[in-house]
MDAnalysis code that builds the backbone (N, CA, C; Angstrom):
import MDAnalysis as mda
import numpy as np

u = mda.Universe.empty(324, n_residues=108, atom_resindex=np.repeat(np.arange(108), 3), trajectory=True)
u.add_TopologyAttr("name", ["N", "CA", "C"] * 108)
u.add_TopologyAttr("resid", np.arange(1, 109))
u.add_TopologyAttr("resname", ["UNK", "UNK", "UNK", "UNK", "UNK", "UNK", "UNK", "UNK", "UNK", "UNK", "UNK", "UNK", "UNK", "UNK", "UNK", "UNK", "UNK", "UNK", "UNK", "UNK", "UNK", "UNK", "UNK", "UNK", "UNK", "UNK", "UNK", "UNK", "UNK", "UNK", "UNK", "UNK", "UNK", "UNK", "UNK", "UNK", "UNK", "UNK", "UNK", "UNK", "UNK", "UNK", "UNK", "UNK", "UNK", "UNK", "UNK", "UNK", "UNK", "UNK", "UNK", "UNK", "UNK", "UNK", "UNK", "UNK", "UNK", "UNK", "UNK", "UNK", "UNK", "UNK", "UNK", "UNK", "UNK", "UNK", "UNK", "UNK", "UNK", "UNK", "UNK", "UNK", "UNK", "UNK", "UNK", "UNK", "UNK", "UNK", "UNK", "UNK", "UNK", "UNK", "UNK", "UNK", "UNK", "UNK", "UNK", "UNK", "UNK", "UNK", "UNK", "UNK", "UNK", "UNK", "UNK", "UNK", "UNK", "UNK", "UNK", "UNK", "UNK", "UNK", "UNK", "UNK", "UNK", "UNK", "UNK", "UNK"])
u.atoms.positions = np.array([
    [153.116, 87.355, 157.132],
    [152.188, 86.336, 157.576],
    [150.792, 86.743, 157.112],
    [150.113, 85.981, 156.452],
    [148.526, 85.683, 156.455],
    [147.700, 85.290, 157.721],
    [146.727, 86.160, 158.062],
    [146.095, 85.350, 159.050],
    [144.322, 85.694, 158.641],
    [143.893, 84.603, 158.803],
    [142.118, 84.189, 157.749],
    [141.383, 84.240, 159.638],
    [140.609, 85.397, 159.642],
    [139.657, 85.675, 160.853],
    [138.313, 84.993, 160.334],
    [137.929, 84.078, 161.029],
    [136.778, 83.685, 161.344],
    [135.644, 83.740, 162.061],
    [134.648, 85.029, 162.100],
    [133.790, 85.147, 163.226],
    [132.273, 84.658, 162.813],
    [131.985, 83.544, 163.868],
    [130.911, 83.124, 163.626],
    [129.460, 83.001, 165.032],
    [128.648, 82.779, 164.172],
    [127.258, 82.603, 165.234],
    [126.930, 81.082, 165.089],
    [126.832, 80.180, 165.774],
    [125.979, 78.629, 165.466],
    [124.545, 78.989, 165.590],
    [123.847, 78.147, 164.465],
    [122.377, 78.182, 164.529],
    [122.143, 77.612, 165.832],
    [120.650, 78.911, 166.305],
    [120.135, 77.940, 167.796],
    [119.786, 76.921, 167.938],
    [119.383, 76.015, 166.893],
    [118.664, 74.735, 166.880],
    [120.171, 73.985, 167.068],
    [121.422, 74.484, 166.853],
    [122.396, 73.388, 166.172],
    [122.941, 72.530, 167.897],
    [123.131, 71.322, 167.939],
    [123.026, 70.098, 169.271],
    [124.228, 70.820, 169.578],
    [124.807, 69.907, 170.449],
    [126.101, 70.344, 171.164],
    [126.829, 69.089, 170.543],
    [125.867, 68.378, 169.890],
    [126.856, 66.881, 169.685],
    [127.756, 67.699, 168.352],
    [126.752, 68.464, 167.245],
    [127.068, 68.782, 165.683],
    [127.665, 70.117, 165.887],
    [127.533, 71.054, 167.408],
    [128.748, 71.910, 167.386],
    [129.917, 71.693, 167.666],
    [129.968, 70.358, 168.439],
    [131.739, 69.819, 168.546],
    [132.135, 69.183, 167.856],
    [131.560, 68.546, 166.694],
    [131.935, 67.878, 165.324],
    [132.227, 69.175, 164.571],
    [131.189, 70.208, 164.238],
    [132.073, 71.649, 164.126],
    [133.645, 71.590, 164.397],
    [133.750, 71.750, 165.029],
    [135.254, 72.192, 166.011],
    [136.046, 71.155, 165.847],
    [135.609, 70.001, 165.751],
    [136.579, 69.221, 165.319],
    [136.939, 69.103, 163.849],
    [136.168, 69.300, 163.266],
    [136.296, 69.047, 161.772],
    [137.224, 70.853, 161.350],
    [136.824, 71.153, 162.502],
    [138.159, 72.516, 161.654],
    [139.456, 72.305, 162.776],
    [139.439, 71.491, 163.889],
    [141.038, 71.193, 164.113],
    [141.472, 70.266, 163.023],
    [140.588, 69.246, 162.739],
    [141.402, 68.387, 161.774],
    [141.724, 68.934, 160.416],
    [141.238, 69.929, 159.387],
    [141.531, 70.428, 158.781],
    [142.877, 71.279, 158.969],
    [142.648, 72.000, 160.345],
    [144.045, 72.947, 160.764],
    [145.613, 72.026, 160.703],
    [145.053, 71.043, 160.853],
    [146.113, 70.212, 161.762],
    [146.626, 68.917, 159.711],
    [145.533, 68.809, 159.164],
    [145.668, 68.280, 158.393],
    [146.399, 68.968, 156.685],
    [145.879, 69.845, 156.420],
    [145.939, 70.810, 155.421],
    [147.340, 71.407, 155.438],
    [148.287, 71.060, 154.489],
    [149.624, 71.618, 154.665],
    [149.464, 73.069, 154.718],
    [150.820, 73.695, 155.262],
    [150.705, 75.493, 155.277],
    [149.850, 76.160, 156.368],
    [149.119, 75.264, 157.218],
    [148.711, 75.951, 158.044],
    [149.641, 76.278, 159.667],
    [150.230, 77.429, 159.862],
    [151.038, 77.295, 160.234],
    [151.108, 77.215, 162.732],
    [149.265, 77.610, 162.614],
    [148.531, 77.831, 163.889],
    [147.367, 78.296, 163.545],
    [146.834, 77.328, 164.992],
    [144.756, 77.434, 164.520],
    [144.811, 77.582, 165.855],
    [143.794, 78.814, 166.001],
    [143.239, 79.069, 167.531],
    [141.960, 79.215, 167.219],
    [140.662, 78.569, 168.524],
    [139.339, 78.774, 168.578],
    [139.163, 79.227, 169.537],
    [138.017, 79.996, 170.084],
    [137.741, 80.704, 171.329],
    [136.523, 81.488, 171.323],
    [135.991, 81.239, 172.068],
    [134.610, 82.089, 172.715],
    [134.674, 83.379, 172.817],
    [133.466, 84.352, 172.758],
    [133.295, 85.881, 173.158],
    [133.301, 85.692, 174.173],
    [133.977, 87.121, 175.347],
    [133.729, 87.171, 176.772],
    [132.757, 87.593, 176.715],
    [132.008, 86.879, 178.248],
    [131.166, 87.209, 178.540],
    [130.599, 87.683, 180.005],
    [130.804, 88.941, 180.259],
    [129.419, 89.620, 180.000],
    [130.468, 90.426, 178.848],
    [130.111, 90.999, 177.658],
    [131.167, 91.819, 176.962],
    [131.839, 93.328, 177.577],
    [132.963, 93.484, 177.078],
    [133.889, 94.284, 177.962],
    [133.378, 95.939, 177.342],
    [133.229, 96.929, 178.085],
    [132.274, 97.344, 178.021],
    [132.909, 98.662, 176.670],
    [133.890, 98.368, 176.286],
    [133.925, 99.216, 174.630],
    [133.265, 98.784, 173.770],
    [132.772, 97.606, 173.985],
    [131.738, 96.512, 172.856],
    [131.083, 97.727, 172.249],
    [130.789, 97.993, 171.077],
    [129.844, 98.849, 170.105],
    [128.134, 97.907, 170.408],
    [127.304, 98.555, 170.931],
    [125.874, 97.677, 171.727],
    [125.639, 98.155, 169.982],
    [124.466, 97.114, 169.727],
    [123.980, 97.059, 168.887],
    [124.653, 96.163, 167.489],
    [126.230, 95.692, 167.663],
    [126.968, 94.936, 166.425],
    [126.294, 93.796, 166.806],
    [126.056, 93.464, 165.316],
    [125.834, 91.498, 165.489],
    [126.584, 91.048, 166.227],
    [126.081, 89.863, 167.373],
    [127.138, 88.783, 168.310],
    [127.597, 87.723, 167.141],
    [129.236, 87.950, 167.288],
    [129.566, 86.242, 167.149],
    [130.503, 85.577, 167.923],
    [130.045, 84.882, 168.644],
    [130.143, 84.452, 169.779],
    [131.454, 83.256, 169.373],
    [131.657, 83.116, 168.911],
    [133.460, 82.451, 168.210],
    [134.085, 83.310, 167.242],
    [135.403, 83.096, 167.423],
    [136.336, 83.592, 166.757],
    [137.384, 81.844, 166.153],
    [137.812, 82.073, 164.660],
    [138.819, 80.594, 164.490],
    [139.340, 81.641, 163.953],
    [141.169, 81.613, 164.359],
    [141.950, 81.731, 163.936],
    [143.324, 81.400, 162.883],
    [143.374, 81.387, 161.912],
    [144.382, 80.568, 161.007],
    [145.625, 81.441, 160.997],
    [146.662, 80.820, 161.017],
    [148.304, 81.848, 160.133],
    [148.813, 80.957, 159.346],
    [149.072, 81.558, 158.392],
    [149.622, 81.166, 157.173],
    [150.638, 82.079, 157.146],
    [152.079, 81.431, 156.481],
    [153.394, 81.958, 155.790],
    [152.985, 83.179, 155.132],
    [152.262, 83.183, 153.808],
    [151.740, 84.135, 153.273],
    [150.399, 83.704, 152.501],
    [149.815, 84.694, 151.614],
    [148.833, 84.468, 150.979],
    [148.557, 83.019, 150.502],
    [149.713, 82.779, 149.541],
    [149.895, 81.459, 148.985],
    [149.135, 80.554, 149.720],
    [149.418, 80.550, 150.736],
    [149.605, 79.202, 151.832],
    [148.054, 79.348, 152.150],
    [147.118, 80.404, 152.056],
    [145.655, 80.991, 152.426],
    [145.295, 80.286, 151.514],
    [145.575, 80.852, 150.311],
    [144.809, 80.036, 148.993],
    [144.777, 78.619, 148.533],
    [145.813, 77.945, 149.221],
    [146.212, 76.332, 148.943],
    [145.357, 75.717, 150.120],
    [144.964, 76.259, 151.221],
    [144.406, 76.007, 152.264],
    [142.613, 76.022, 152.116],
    [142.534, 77.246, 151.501],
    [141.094, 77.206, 150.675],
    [141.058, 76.142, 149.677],
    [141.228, 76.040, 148.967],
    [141.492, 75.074, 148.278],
    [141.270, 73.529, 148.499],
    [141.915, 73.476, 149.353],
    [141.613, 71.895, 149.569],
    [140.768, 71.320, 149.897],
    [140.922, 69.853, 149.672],
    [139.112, 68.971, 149.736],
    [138.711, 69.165, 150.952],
    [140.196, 68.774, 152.027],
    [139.312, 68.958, 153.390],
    [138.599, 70.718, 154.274],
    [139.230, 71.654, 153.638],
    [138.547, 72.941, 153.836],
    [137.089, 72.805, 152.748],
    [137.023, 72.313, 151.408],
    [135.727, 72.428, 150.650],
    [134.907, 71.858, 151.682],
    [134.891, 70.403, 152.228],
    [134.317, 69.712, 152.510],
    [133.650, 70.818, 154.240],
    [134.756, 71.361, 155.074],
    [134.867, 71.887, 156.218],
    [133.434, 72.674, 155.793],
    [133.914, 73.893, 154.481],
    [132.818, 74.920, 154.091],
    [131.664, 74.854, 154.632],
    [131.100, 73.169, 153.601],
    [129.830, 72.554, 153.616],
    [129.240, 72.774, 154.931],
    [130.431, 71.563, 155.944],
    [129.495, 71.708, 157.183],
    [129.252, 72.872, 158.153],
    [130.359, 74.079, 157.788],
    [129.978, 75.621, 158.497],
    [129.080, 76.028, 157.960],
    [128.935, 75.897, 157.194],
    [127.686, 76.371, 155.918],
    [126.308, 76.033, 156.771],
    [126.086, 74.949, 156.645],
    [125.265, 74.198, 157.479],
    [124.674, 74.511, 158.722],
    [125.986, 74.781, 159.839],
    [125.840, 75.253, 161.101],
    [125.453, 76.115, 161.318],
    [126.225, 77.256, 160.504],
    [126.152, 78.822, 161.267],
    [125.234, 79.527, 160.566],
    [124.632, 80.044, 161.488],
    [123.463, 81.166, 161.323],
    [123.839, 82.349, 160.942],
    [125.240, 82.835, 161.238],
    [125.693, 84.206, 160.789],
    [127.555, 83.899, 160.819],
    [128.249, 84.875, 160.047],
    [129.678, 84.777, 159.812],
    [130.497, 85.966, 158.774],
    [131.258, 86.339, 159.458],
    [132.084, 87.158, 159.190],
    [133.421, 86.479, 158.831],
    [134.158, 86.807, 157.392],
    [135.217, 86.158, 157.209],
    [136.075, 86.910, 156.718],
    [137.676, 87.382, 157.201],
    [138.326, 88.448, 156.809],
    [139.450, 87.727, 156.628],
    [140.626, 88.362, 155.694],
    [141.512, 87.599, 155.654],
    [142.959, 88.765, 155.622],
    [143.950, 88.921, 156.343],
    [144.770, 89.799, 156.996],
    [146.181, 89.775, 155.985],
    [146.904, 90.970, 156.199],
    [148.342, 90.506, 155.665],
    [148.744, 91.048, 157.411],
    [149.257, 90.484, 157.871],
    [150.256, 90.904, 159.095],
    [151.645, 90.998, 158.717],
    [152.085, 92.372, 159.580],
    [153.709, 92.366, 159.382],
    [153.643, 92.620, 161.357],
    [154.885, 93.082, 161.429],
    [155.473, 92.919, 163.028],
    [155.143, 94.229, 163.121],
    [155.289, 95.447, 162.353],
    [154.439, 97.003, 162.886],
    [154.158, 97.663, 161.610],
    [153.820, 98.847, 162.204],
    [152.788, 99.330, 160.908],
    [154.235, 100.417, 160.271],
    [152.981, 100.474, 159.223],
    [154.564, 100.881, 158.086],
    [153.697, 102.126, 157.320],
])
C-alpha cells in the first residue's frame, strides 16, 4: 500500500467559508479520482500530547490518502481534479509538509 501524508497550516486570513470549500474539494477529489482507495482528514490535538518536540512547525491538519501502490499515487497526482485541488491548497495554506509512504503490514 501507498499512503500520500498531508500536513498542513491554513493561512490566518483564510474564511471558514474557503476552508470548507478546502475540505471539500479534497473529499471530492478522494471520492472522485479512481485508485484512491481511503481519505481521512483530521485536526491536531489540542492542547498537544506532551512528547510533541516544542519548537516543530504546527500543522494543525493532517489528509490522509491509500493507494494500492505507487501507481495508483501517481495516476492520482496526475489528474485534472488533484491539478486543479493543488491550485486551491496552494492558495490556502500558509505552510505544508507532503510525504509519500510505501506501507507493508511489519517491518522487514
Amino acid at each position: 500500500m501507498t499512503v500520500h501524508v498531508v500536513l498542513f497550516r491554513p493561512r490566518p486570513d483564510l474564511g471558514e467559508e474557503a476552508r470548507a470549500g478546502l475540505v471539500d474539494a479534497m473529499r471530492t477529489a478522494a471520492r472522485d479520482i479512481p485508485g484512491v482507495r481511503r481519505f481521512r482528514i483530521g485536526q491536531h490535538i489540542a492542547p498537544p500530547i506532551p512528547y510533541v518536540i516544542s519548537g516543530f512547525p504546527d500543522f494543525p491538519w493532517v489528509a490522509l490518502l491509500e493507494f494500492d501502490d505507487e501507481a495508483g499515487l501517481r495516476a492520482y497526482l496526475a489528474h485534472p481534479l488533484h491539478v486543479a485541488l493543488g491550485q486551491r491548497f496552494n492558495a490556502a495554506a500558509e505552510a505544508a509538509m507532503i510525504y509519500d509512504y510505501s506501507i507493508t503490514d511489519e517491518y522487514q
